[in-house]
N, C-alpha and C positions, 0 to 999 in steps of 0.2 A: 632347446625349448626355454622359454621363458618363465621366471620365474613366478610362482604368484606375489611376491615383493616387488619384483620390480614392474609387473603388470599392473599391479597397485599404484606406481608411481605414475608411471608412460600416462596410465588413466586419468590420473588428477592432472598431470600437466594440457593432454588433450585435451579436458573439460577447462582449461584455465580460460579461454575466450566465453565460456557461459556464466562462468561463476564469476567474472571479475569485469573484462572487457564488456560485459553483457549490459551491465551499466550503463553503454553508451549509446545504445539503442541503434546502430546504424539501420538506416533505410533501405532494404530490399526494394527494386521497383521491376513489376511483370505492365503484362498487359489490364486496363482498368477492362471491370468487365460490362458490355453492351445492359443498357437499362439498369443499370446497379448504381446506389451512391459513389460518391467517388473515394471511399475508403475502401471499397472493394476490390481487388485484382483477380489476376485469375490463377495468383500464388497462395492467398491469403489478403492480408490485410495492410494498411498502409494510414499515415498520420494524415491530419486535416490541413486542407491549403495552408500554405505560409508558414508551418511549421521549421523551429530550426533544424538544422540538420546536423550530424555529429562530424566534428574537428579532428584535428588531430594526427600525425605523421603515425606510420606504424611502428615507429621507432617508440617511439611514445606512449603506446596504447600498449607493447611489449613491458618498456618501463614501468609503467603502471600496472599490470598485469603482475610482476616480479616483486613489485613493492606490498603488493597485498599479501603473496603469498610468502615472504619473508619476514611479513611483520608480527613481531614476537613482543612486543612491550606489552605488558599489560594497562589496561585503562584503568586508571583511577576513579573509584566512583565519587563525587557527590556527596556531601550529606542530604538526605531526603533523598535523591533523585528514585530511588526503588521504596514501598512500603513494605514492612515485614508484612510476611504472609497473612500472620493473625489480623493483625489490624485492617487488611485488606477485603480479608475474609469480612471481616466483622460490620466494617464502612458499608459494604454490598447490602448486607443481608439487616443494614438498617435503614438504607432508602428503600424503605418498605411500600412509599406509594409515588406514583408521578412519574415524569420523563427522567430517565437517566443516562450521562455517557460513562463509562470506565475504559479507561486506557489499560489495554492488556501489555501496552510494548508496540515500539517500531510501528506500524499502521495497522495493526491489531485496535480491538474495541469491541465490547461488549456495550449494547445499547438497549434499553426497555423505551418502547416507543407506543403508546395507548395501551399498554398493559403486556406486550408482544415481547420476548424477548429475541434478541435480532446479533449475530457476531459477524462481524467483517473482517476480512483478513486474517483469522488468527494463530500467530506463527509465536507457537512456544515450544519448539524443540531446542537443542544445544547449538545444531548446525543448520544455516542456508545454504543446501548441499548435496546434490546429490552422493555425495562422496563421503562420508565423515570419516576420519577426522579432515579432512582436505576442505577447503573453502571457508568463507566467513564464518566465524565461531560468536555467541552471545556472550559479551562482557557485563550484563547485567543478569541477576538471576530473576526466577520467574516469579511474582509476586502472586498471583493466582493462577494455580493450574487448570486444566481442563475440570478435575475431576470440582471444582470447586466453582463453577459456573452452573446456574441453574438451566434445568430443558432448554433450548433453543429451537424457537417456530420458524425462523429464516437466518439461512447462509447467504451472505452475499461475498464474492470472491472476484477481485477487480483485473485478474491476468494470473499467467500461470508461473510466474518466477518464484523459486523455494524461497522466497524471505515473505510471500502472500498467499500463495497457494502449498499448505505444511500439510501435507499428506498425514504422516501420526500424529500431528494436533487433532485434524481433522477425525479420524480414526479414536480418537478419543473422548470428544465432544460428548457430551450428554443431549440428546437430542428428544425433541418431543413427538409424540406418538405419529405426528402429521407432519412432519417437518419439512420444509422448503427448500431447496438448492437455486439460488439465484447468480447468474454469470456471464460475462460476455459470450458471441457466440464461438463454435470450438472450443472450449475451455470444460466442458464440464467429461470431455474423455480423460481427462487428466486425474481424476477424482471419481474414487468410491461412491458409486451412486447407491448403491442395493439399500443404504440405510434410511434414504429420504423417500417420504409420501409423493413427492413431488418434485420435480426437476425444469428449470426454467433455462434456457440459454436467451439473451435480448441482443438486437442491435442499438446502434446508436438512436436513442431518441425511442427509443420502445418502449412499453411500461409493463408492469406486469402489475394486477390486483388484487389485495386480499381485503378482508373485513377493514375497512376503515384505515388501509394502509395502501399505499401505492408506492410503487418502485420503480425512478425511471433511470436506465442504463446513459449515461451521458461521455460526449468525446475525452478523450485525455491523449495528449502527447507524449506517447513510451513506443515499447514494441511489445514482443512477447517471444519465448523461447526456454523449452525444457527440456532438450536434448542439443546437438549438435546438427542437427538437422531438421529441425520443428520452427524455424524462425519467422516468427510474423503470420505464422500458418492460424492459428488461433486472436480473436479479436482482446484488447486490453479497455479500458474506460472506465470510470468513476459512479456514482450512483448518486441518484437526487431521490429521499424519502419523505413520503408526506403524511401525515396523517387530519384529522379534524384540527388539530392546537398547535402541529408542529412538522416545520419542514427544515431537513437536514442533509444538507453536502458530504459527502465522502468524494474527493477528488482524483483518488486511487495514484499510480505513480503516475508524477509528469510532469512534463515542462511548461514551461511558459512561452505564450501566441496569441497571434489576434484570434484564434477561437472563441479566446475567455472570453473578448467582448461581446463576442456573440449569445455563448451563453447565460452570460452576467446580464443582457437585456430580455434572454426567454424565459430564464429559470429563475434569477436570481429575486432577493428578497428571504432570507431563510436566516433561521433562527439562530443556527451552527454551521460552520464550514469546517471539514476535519483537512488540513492541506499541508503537505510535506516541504519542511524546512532545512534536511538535509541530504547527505549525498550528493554533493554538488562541485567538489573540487576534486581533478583540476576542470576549471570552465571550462574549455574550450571540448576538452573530450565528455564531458556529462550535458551541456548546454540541450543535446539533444533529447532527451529524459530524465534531466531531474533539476527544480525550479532551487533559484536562491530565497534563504528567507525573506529577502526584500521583493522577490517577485511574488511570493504566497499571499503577502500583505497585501501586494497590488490584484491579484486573484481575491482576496476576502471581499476586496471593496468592490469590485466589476460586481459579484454576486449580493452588496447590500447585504454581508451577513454581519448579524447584530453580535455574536462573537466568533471568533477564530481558532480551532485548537490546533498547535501545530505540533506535526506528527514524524513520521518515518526520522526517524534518529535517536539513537540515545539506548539504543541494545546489540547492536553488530554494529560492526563498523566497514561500509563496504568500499568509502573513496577517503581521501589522504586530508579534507579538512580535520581538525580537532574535532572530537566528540564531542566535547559541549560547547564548541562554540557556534553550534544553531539556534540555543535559545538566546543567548548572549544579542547576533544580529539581528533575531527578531522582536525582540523588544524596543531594539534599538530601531529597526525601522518602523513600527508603529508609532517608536515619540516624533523622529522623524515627520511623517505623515499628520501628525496634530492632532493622534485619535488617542483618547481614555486607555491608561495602561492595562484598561481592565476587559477591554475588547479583546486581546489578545490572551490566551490562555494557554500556559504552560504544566504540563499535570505531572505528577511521579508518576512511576510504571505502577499499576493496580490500584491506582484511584478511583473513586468515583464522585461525581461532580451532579446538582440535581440541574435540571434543562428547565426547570420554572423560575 
């Protein structure tokens, strides 16, 4: 009989292609289904024309696989890069009127958008994991907790992988009497519903309505996968918000493709683009779900967004680049590019920043 120790382990090594590999997004391909877009199969779901696709020998994706799970250094933080709690606390609860973003961490955010307070992604547990202590751990600590976010009238949740979709963050949200669940579709079986007034799943290109706020679910280059057998089963994609004064990009995880031109000519024009600058090395095996900072910059501009906040990096560490050296190249590729240092926006974890 086996042990419960070493069933423990067998399990985390089993889970090692979700937790780590997973990264790579490989492309499942079924049959496309009769009168359905063509992101549709008849397994689940699949990326948009021309998308890259994932590299990479399995020798390779092993190594890399091994490299995460043995890595023990600890990350050095930053001066600044996290606010203490108080002061974060405090910065919140003094943008008292107006549009505001606050970076909770990694592609977390809390956002007040026409009065509305709105959280996306937000993963403030210790582990991206179904396994703890097994899988990526957070090297940054948490600058505001759940318990320290005011009511929230909409979730939005971009795919169902533990470092976006944090079941007890989730579970611990402060949520307002009517509150909304907004998500790709398949994705909301994954998550506690009993708590929310309301529950949304969209496809590509859908919207959903409230008071003076619209939500439209938009394509993104990733996959999706919450067990060893869930993959691609459930839809992934990014989120365009509008309201009367103000329209805002969440690009959710993803890579870069001729999609963005596509979208950069329907949607784009927006105030904010929130777009992910790390998780990117080594290229050839990430190429297929997660964009370089130099590609984020070239996604900002396709959508005409007047600033850039760049995201996913800088609290777990899930692929083998440096930790901080995502905001490093992306500044650098905005001087590059010939644009104002100041379009680009690099936040501590539990900032908050006014959108006027």
């Amino acid at each position: 009989m086996t042990s419960p120790t070493r069933r423990t382990v067998l399990s985390s090594l089993a889970s090692a292609p979700l937790l780590l590999a997973g990264c790579g997004g490989g492309q499942s391909e079924s049959r496309q289904l009769p009168d359905m877009p063509w992101h549709h199969l008849d397994g689940g779901f699949r990326n948009p024309p021309g998308s890259p696709v994932r590299g990479g020998e399995r020798s390779e994706w092993w190594a890399f696989m091994w490299r995460g799970f043995t890595r023990r250094q600890p990350v050095e933080l930053q001066d600044g890069h996290v606010l203490e709690p108080g002061a974060a606390r405090a910065a919140l609860a003094a943008a008292a009127d107006g549009d505001i973003v606050t970076w909770l961490g990694h592609a977390g955010f809390l956002l007040r958008l026409n009065g509305r307070w709105i959280a996306i992604d937000p993963f403030l547990s210790e582990y991206a994991s179904p396994i703890p202590p097994f899988g990526p751990k957070r090297f940054s600590p948490v600058a505001l907790a759940a318990a320290d976010l005011p009511p929230i009238d909409l979730v939005l949740l971009s795919h169902n992988h533990y470092d976006h979709l944090d079941r007890p963050t989730l579970e611990r949200l402060p949520l307002a009497a009517d509150a909304t669940l907004l998500c790709p579709l398949q994705v909301a079986g994954y998550v506690e519903t009993g708590r929310f007034a309301r529950v949304a799943e969209l496809d590509w290109h859908q919207s959903w309505d409230g008071p003076d706020l619209s939500v439209t679910c938009l394509p993104a280059i990733h996959f999706s996968a919450r067990t060893l057998w869930d993959r691609n089963r459930s839809l992934w994609g990014g989120f365009l918000l509008t309201t009367p004064g103000k329209r805002v990009y969440f690009s959710g995880d993803t890579a870069s493709g001729p999609v963005f031109q596509e979208l950069g000519a329907g949607y784009g024009g927006v105030d904010l683009a929130l777009l992910p600058i790390g998780a990117y090395e080594p290229r050839e095996l990430m190429q297929a779900s997660h964009c370089t900072p130099e590609e984020a910059v070239e996604i900002g501009r396709l959508f005409r967004a007047r600033h850039v906040l760049g995201m996913h990096w800088g609290v777990v560490r899930l692929t083998d680049e440096p930790p901080f050296e995502p905001p490093v190249r992306f500044r650098q590729a905005i001087g590059s590019a010939g644009l104002n240092e100041n379009w680009g926006w690099v936040m501590a974890v539990g900032e908050t920043r006014p959108l006027d």
